[in-house]
DOBA-690060 format. One line per field, with one value per residue (C-alpha): residue number from 0; residue in one letter; x negated, z negated, y negated. Coordinates in steps of 0.1 Angstrom, whole numbers. Example, Ala and Ser with C-alpha at 12.3 -4.5 7.8 and 13.67 -1.06 7.14 Angstrom:
2
k <- c(0:1)
r <- c(a:s)
X <- c(-123:-137)
Z <- c(-78:-71)
Y <- c(45:11)
This chain:
228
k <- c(0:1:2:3:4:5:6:7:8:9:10:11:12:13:14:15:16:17:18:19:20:21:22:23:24:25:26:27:28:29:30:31:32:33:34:35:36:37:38:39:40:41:42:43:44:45:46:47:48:49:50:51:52:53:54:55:56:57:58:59:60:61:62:63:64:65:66:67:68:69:70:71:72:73:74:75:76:77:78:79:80:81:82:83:84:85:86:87:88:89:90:91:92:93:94:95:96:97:98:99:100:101:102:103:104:105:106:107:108:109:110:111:112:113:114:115:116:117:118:119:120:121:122:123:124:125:126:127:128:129:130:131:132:133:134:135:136:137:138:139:140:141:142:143:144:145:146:147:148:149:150:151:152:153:154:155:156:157:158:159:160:161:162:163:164:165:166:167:168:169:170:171:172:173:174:175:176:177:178:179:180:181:182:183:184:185:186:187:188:189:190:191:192:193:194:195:196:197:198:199:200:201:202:203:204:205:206:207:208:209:210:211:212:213:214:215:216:217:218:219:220:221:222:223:224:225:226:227)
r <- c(x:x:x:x:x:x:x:x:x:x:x:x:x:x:x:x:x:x:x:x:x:x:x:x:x:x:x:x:x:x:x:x:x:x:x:x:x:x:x:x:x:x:x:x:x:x:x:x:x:x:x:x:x:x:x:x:x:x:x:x:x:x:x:x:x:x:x:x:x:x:x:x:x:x:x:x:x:x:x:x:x:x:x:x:x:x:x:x:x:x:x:x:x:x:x:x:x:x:x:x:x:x:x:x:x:x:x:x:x:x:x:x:x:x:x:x:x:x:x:x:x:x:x:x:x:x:x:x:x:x:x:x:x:x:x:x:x:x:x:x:x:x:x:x:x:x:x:x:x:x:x:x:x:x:x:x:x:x:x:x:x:x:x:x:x:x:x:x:x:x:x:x:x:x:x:x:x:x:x:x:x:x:x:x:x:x:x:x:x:x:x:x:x:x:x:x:x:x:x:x:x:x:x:x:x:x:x:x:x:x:x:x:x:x:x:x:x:x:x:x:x:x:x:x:x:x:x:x)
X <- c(-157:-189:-205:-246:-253:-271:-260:-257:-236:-230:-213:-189:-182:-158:-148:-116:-100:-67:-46:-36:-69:-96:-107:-134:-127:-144:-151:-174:-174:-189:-206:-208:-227:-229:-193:-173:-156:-130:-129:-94:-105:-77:-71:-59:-41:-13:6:26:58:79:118:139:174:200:227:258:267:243:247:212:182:206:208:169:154:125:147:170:191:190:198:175:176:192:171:153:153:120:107:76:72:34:30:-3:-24:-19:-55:-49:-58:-93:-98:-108:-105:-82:-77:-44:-41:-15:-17:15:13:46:41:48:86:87:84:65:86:80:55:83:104:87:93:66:77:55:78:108:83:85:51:39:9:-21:-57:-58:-26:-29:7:4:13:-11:4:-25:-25:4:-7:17:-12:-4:-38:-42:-84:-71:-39:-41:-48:-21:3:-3:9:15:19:8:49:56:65:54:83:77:107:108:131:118:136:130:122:116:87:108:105:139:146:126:91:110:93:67:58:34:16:-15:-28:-62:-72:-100:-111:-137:-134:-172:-181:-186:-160:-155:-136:-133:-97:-101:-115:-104:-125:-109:-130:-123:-149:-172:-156:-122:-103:-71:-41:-27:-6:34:51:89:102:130:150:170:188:202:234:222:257:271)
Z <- c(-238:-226:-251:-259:-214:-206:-184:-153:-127:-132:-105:-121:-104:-126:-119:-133:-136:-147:-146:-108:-97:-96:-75:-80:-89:-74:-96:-99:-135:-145:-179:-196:-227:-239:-244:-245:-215:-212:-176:-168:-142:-113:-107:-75:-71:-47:-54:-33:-40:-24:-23:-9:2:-18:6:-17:-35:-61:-66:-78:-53:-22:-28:-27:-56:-70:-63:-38:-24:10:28:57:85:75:82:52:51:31:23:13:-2:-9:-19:-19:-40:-58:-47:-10:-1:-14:17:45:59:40:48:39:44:35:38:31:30:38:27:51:43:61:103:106:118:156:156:179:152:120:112:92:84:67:49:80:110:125:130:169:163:180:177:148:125:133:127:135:118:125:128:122:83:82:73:83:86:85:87:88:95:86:77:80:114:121:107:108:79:53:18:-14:-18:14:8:36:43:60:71:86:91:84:91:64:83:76:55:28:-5:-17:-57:-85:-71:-42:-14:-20:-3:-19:-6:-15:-6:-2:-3:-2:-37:-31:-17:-18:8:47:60:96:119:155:153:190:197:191:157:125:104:69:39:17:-12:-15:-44:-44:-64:-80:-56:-58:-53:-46:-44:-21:-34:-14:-24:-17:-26:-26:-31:-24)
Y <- c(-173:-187:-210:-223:-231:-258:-285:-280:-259:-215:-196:-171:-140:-111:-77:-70:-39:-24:9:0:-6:-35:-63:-89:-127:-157:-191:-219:-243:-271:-270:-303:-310:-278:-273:-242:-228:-203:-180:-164:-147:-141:-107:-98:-66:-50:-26:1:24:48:59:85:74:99:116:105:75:58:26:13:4:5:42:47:65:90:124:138:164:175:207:225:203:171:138:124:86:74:38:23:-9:-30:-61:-84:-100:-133:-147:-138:-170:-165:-137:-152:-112:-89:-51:-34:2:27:66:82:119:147:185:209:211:178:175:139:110:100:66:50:59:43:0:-20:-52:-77:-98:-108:-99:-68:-51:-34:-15:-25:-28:-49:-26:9:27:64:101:128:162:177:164:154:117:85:54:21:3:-40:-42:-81:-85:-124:-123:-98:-119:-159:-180:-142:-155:-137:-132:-110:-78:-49:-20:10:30:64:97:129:164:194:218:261:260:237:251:261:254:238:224:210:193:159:130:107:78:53:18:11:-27:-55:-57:-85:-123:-129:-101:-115:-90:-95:-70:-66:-67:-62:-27:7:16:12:-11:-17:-37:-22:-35:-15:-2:20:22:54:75:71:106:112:147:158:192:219:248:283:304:347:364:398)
C-alpha cells in the first residue's frame, strides 16, 4: 500500500517473485488528493512439465505419468508441456526456451522426429524457433527468440507440446536409480526492456531479462532377471 504521495502521476514498476520463478510488472497510477492506492502487481510466469507415456494400461493423464517401465530397447514416448504468461500481451517481444535433457541410457530422438505445437499449430523450425537435439549433450532445444512473431494471434491460454521417442539403449542403468530425463524453461521476465531479435539470421538471440523455472524430472526404470 502506497499512501502520503503527492499529486501528481508515479510510474510503478515491481519485481515479483515466487517458487517458480520471477518476472517484472509494468503499471502507471494516478494519485489523487493524496489518497491511498493499492498495487497488485501482475505476475507473469510460465510454467513447464514433463511425462513419460507408461507401456500398459493406466488410465489417468492419457497414460502419461512421472515413472515407467520399459525394457532395453523399446521406444520411450515423452511429452512436454509449457504454458505462457498471463501478461503476455504486455511483450511486445517474448522469448520462450526449453532445454530438455536425456541421460545416456536414452539415444536422442531424430529432429524430424520431434512435434511442437503451440496451442493447435504445428511448429517447423526455422530461424525464428530453433528445434534441435545435440548428441554431443544430449540436449533436445526448443528455442522462440519471439514467440509472437512465430506464431500470430498466440494467446496467454495456448499451451506448447513437445513430443518425441527415445530408445534405451546399452548404457541404461538396470534397477533402482533408473534412467532421467528432466527438462527447463527459460523465459522473458521483463516487459519494460526494448528486446528486439533478428528473427531472421542464424544467431540465437534471447533478452537480458530472463528467469527460469525449476527443472521437471521423470525417471524411466528397467530391469534384469540373474538365474542359474
Amino acid at each position: 500500500q502506497i499512501t502520503n504521495l503527492e499529486d501528481g502521476y508515479y510510474v510503478i514498476q515491481d519485481k515479483g517473485t515466487s517458487s517458480e520463478g520471477d518476472s517484472w510488472s509494468l503499471g502507471l497510477l494516478q494519485v489523487a488528493g493524496g489518497s491511498s492506492v493499492t498495487v497488485t502487481p501482475k505476475l507473469g510466469i510460465p510454467s513447464v512439465q514433463k511425462k513419460v507415456k507408461e507401456n500398459s494400461q493406466y488410465a489417468g493423464n492419457g497414460g502419461y505419468n512421472d515413472v515407467a517401465d520399459y525394457s532395453i530397447g523399446d521406444a520411450v514416448s515423452f511429452k512436454i508441456t509449457g504454458t505462457l504468461p498471463d501478461n503476455l500481451t504486455k511483450y511486445d517481444k517474448y522469448y520462450y526456451c526449453l532445454t530438455d535433457t536425456l541421460e545416456a541410457g536414452f539415444d536422442g530422438p531424430n529432429n524430424t522426429d520431434i512435434v511442437v505445437k503451440v496451442g493447435s499449430t504445428t511448429i517447423t523450425a526455422d530461424e525464428n524457433c530453433r528445434i534441435n537435439f545435440d548428441s554431443a549433450t544430449h540436449k533436445l532445444i526448443v528455442s522462440f527468440e519471439d514467440i509472437r512473431s512465430a506464431v500470430p494471434g498466440v494467446s496467454s491460454s495456448d499451451i506448447i507440446t513437445v513430443t518425441y521417442d527415445a530408445k534405451l539403449n546399452s548404457n541404461t542403468v538396470i534397477g533402482l536409480n533408473g534412467n532421467g530425463s528432466k527438462v527447463q524453461l527459460e523465459y522473458s521476465n521483463d516487459p519494460n526492456e526494448a528486446y528486439s531479435p533478428n528473427t531472421g539470421d542464424v544467431t540465437t538471440d534471447k533478452p537480458t531479462g530472463v528467469s527460469q523455472t525449476p527443472e521437471d524430472k521423470v525417471v524411466v526404470f528397467t530391469y534384469q532377471l540373474d538365474v542359474t
